[in-house]
C-alpha atoms as one frame of an Amber mdcrd trajectory, in Angstrom:
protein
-114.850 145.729 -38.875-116.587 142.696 -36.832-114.518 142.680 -33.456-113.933
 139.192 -31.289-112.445 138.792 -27.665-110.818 135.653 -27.800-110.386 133.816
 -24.249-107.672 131.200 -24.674-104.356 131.533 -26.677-103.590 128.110 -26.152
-102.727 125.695 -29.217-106.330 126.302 -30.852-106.535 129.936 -29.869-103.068
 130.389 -31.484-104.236 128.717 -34.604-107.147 131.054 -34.456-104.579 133.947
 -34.120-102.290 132.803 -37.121-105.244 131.672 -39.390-106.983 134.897 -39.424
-103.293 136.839 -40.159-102.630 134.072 -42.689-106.136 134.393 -44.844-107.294
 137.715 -43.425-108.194 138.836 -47.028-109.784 135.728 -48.151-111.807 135.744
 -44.888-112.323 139.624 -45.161-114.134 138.910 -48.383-115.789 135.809 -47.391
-117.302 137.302 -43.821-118.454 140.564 -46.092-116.555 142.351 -43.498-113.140
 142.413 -41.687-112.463 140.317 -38.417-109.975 141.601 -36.133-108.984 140.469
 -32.227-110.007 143.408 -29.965-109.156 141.906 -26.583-107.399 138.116 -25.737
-107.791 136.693 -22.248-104.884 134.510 -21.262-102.884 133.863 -18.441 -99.614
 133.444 -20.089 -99.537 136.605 -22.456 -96.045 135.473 -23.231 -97.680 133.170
 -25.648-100.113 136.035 -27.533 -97.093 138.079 -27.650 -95.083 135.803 -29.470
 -97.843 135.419 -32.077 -97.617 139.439 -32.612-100.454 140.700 -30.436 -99.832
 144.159 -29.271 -99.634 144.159 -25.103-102.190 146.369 -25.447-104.456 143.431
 -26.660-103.732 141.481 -23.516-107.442 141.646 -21.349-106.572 142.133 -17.760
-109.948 139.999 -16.924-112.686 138.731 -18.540-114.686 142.295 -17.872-112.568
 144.220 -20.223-114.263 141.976 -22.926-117.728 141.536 -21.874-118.008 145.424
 -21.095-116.585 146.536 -24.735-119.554 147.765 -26.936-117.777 147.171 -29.816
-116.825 143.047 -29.225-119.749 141.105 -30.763-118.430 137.591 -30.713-116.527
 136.111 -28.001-114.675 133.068 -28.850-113.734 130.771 -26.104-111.290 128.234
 -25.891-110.213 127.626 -22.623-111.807 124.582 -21.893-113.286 122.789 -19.282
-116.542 123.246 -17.275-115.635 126.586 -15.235-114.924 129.290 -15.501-116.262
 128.933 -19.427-119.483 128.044 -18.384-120.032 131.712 -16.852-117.978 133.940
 -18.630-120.140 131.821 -21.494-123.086 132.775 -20.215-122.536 135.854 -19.145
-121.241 137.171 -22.791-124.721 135.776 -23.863-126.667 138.247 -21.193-124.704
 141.162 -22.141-125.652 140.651 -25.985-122.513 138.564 -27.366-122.248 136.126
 -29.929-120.654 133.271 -28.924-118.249 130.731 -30.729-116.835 127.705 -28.414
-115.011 124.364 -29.204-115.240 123.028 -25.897-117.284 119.737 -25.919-117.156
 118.965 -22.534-119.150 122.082 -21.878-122.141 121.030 -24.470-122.439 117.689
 -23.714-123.230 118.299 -19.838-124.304 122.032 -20.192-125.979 122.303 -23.030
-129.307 123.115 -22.557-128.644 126.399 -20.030-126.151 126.753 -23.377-128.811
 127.044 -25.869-131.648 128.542 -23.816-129.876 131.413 -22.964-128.803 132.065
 -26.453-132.309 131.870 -27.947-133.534 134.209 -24.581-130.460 136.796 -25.166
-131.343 136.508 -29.502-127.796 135.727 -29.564-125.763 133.009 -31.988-124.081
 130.341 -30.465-122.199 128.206 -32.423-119.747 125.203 -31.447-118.650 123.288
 -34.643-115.127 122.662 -33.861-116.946 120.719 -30.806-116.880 117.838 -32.610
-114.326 116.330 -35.165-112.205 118.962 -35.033-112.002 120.355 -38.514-114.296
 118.029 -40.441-117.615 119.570 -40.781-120.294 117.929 -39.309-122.838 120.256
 -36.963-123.761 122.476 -39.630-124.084 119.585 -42.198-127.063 117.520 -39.564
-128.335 121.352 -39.059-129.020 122.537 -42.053-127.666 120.502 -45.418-129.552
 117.497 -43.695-132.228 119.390 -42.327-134.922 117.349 -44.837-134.015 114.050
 -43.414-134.543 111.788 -40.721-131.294 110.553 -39.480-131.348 106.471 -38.597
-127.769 106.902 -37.629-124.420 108.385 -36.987-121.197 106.231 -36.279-118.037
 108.174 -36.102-114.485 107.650 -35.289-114.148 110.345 -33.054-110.834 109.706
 -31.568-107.553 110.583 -33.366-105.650 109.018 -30.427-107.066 105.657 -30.266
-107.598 105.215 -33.971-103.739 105.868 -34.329-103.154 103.305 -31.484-106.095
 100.965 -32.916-104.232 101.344 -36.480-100.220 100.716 -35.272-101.345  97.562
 -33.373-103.302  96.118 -36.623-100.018  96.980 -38.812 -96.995  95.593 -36.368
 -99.043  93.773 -34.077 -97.963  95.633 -30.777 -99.269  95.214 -27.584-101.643
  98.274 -26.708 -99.336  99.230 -23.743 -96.499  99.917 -26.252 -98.129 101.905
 -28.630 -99.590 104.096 -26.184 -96.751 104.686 -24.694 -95.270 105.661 -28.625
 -98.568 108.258 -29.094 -97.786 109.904 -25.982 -93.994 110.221 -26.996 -95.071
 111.200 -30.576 -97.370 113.808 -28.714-100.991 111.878 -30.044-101.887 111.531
 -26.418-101.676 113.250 -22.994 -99.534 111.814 -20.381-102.878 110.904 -18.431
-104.809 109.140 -21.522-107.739 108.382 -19.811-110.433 110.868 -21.419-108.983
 109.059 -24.438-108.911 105.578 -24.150-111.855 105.053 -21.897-113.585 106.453
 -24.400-115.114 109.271 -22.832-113.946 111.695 -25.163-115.534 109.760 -28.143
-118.971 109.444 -25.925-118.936 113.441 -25.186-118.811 114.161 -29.358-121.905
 111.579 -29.983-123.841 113.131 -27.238-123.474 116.086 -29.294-124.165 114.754
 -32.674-126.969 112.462 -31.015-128.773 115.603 -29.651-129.257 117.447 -33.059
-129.616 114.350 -35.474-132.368 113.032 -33.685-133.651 115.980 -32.133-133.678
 115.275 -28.208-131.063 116.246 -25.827-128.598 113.693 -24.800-125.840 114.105
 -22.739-122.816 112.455 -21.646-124.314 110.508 -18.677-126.916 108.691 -21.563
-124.018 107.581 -23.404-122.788 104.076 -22.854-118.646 103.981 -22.567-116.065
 101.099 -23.156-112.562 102.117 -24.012-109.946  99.915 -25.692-107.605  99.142
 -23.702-108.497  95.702 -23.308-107.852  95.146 -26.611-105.155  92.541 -27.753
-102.999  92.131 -30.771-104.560  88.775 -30.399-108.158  89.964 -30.907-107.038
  92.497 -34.006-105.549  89.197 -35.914-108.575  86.706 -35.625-110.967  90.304
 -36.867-108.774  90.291 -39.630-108.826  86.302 -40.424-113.108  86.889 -40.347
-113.043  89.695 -42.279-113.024  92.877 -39.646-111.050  95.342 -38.409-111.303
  96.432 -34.842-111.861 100.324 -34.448-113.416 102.571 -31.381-116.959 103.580
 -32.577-119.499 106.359 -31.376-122.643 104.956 -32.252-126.267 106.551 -32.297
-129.040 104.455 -34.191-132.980 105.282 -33.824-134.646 101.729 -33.754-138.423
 100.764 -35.186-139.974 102.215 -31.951-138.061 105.848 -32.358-136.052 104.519
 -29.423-132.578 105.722 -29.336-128.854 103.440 -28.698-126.301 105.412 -28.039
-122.878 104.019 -27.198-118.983 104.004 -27.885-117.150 100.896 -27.523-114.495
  98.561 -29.471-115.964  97.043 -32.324-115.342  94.699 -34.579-116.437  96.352
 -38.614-116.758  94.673 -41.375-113.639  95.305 -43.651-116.120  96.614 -46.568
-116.953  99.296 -44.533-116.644 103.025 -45.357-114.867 103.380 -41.826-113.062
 100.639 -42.205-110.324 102.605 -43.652-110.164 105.070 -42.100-106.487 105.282
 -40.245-104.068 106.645 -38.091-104.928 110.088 -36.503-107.764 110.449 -38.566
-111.847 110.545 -37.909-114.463 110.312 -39.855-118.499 110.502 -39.149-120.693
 108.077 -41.046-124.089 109.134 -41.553-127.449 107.713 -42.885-130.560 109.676
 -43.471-133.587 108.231 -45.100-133.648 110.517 -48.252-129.853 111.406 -48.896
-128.836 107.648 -47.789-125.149 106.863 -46.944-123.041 109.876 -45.850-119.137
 109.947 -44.774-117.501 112.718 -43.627-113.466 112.935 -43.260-110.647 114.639
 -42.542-108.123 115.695 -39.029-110.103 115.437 -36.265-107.841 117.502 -33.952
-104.998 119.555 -34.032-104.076 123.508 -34.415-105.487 124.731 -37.589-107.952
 121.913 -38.690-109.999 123.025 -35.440-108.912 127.291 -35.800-110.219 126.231
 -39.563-114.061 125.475 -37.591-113.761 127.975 -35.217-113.386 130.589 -37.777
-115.897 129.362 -39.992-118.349 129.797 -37.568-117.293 133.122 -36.509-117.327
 134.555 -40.602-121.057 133.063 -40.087-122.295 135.060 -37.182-120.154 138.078
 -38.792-122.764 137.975 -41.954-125.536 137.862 -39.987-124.757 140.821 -37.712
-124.345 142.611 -40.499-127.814 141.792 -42.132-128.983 142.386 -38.096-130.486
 138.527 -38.141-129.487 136.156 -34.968-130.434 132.889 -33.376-131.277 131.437
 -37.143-130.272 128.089 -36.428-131.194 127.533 -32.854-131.719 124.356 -30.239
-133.236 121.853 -31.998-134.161 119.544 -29.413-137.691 119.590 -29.979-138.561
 115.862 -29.219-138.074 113.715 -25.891-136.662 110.437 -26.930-136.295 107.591
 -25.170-132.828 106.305 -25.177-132.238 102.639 -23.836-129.961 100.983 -21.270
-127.160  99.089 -22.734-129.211  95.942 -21.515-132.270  96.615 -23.448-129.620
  96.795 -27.303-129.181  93.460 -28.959-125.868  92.953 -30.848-123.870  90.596
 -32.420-120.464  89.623 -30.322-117.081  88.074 -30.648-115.950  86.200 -27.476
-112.932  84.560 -27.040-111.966  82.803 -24.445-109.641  79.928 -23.010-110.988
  76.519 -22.314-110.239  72.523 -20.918-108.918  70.725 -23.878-110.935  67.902
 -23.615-113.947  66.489 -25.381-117.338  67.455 -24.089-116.105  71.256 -23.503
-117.840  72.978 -26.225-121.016  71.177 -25.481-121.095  72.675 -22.624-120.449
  75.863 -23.632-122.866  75.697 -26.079-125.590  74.514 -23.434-125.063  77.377
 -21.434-125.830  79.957 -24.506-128.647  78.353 -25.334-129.963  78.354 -22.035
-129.502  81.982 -22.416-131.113  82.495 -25.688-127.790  83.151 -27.323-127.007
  81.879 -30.861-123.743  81.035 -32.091-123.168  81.532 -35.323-119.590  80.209
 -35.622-116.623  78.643 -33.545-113.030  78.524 -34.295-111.039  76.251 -32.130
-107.085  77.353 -31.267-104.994  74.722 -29.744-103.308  76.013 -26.996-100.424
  75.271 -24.755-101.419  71.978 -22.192-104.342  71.113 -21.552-106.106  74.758
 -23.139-107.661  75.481 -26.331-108.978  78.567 -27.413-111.913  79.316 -28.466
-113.066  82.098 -31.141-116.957  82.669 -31.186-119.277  84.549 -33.055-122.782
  85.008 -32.163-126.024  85.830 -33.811-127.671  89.125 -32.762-128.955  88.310
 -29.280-130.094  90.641 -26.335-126.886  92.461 -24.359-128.455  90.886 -20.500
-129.011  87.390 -22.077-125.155  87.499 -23.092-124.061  89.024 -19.784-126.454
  86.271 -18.031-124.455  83.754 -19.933-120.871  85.257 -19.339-121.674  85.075
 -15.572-121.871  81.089 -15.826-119.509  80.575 -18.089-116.995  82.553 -15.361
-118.292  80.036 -12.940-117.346  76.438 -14.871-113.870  74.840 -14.209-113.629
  73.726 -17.944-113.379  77.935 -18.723-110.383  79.562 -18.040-110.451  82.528
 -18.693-113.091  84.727 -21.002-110.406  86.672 -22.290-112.106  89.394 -24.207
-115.845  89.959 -25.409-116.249  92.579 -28.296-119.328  93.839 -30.276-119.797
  93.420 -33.673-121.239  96.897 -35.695-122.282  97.620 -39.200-122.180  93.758
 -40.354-126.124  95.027 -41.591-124.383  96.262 -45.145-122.980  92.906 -45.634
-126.927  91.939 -45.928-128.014  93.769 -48.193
């Protein structure tokens, strides 16, 4: 019998609890061995209890865990930075396995994460860290060890891809539909990890650091969230041939110079991602020998992420019984450079409000190319008055030469208003 503590019996530790009842043979047979909760740390044992755990399960602290012989893996799932981050580490001194799901924890901890496991010869294994229960750490680790990853862009987010998606079918403003997700229980009555996009930009510093081999963490990542976005800005990407979805991107350039960022983007409808709706993520990958990549499934919820957890724990069981650890290590080997927002070039969408009169877009068009910004296209809107709007599309150009040019613009009287300014991403498959 392979024996875990669990800490946390919260809504993935519960899934953990009723997965491993619900397919304890299957996972019996599959681990070589069966899995059984010694010990479970939580504050409310009301909730372990009314799962079936015995009282005498309940851990009164976390040293009736780390001082048990026979507890090899510790699962955690408690969250947040403390106190994970020592009970963590101190599982790892003492000898412990150690399974975790808690992303905020790798992406600004990981390297005291991974160092201690490879000093201590212990596994440490976080897959449900990312995507919930669409597998995608082990897959850059090992099944696309051979290649050299160019990128990864992932819809990370279940909450703003639901809110992305019911404002592209009904056309609601973004203030209504969040308020639906948090009624329908998609987001938390403070949203902000969400739709600021930090919880998007925590995931790709994770899949960043192993599928290009240098550590990145969530202060490298560059964050927009979407809650600028208008119902106005999803119809005109759908009249050029885009939807509008939150992306994680990483991308290694001709230099082996790293972009990391999550922001609103406009994707080309032919897109693999492109599709992908509702609660749903998906990571897109690209490696020079296996090519195009997409992984997909339920990025979040009670059993998808129990589903990762557990896989990674009937891992660690087969190799403590073949007495083999730390296989698959910290693979940040290389030190990358990974550039300011201002060094990226990208192609944008602008759209802004505007003087009716003739003369305007000359202008406008003057101050771009004093900039070094090309516009590929302009749509003209007649407006209400004396305003127009104006739709543009630009050429890839450098991100400071189209800030230098949004600062003038902000400064004309025949400009409004620059009502929104959005990146365009993947439009290099409609090339080739």
């Amino acid at each position: 019998m392979i024996y875990i503590g669990l800490l946390g019996c919260g809504t993935v530790g519960s899934g953990v609890v009723k997965l491993l009842e619900q397919n304890q043979y299957t996972i019996a047979r599959r681990a070589g061995e069966g899995i059984q909760i010694k010990k479970v740390l939580e504050k409310d044992s009301e909730k372990c209890l009314q799962l079936g755990l015995d009282q005498a399960v309940m851990a009164g602290s976390i040293n009736e865990i780390l001082d048990d012989p026979d507890i090899q893996i510790v699962v955690e799932l408690i969250g947040g930075i403390q106190p994970a981050l020592d009970y963590i580490l101190e599982a790892m001194r003492r000898g412990k396995h150690v399974v975790t799901a808690n992303k905020d924890l790798i992406a600004e901890h990981g390297m005291i994460l991974f160092e201690t496991a490879t000093a201590y010869k212990v596994d440490f294994y976080f897959e449900a860290s990312v995507a919930g229960g669409i597998p995608i750490i082990y897959p850059l680790k090992q099944s696309l060890a051979a290649n050299r990853i160019k990128e990864v862009i992932g819809i990370l987010n279940g909450t703003t891809n639901y809110i992305l998606t019911k404002m592209s079918r009904e056309g609601q403003p973004f203030e209504e539909v969040l308020a639906e997700a948090q009624a329908l229980g998609y987001a938390e009555a403070d949203p902000t990890a969400d739709v600021a996009g930090l919880d998007a930009a925590r995931k790709i510093a994770i899949l960043s650091s192993i599928a290009f081999n240098t550590r990145v963490t969530f202060s490298d990542v560059y964050v927009e969230g979407i809650t600028a976005i208008t119902p106005a800005d999803i119809r005109y990407a759908s009249e050029l041939g885009y939807v509008v979805k939150l992306l994680a991107v990483a991308k290694e350039n001709s230099q082996g110079q790293l972009e990391i960022k999550v922001h609103p983007a406009f994707l080309p409808d032919s897109h693999p991602l492109a599709a992908v709706n509702d609660v749903f993520n998906a990571v897109f990958v690209n490696g020079d020998a296996v090519g195009e990549v997409m992984h997909y499934g339920q990025g979040a919820g009670q059993l998808p992420t129990a589903s990762a957890v557990l896989g990674d724990v009937i891992d660690i069981a087969r190799n403590i019984q073949y007495g083999i650890s730390a296989r698959i290590g910290c693979t940040c080997y290389e030190d990358r450079t990974i550039l300011d927002i201002n060094q990226l070039s990208a192609e944008f969408y602008i759209r802004m409000t505007v003087t009716d009169r003739p003369g305007v877009l000359a202008g406008i068009a003057g101050v771009f190319g004093n900039n070094n910004v090309s516009i590929a296209s302009v749509i003209q809107k007649t407006s209400s008055g004396n305003c127009a709007e104006l739709i543009l599309i630009t050429h890839k150009v450098q991100e400071q030469n189209m800030r230098d040019s949004l600062a003038v613009l902000q400064g004309m009287s025949i400009v409004s208003r620059i009502d929104n300014v959005i990146r365009l991403e993947g439009t290099e498959r409609m090339e080739v």
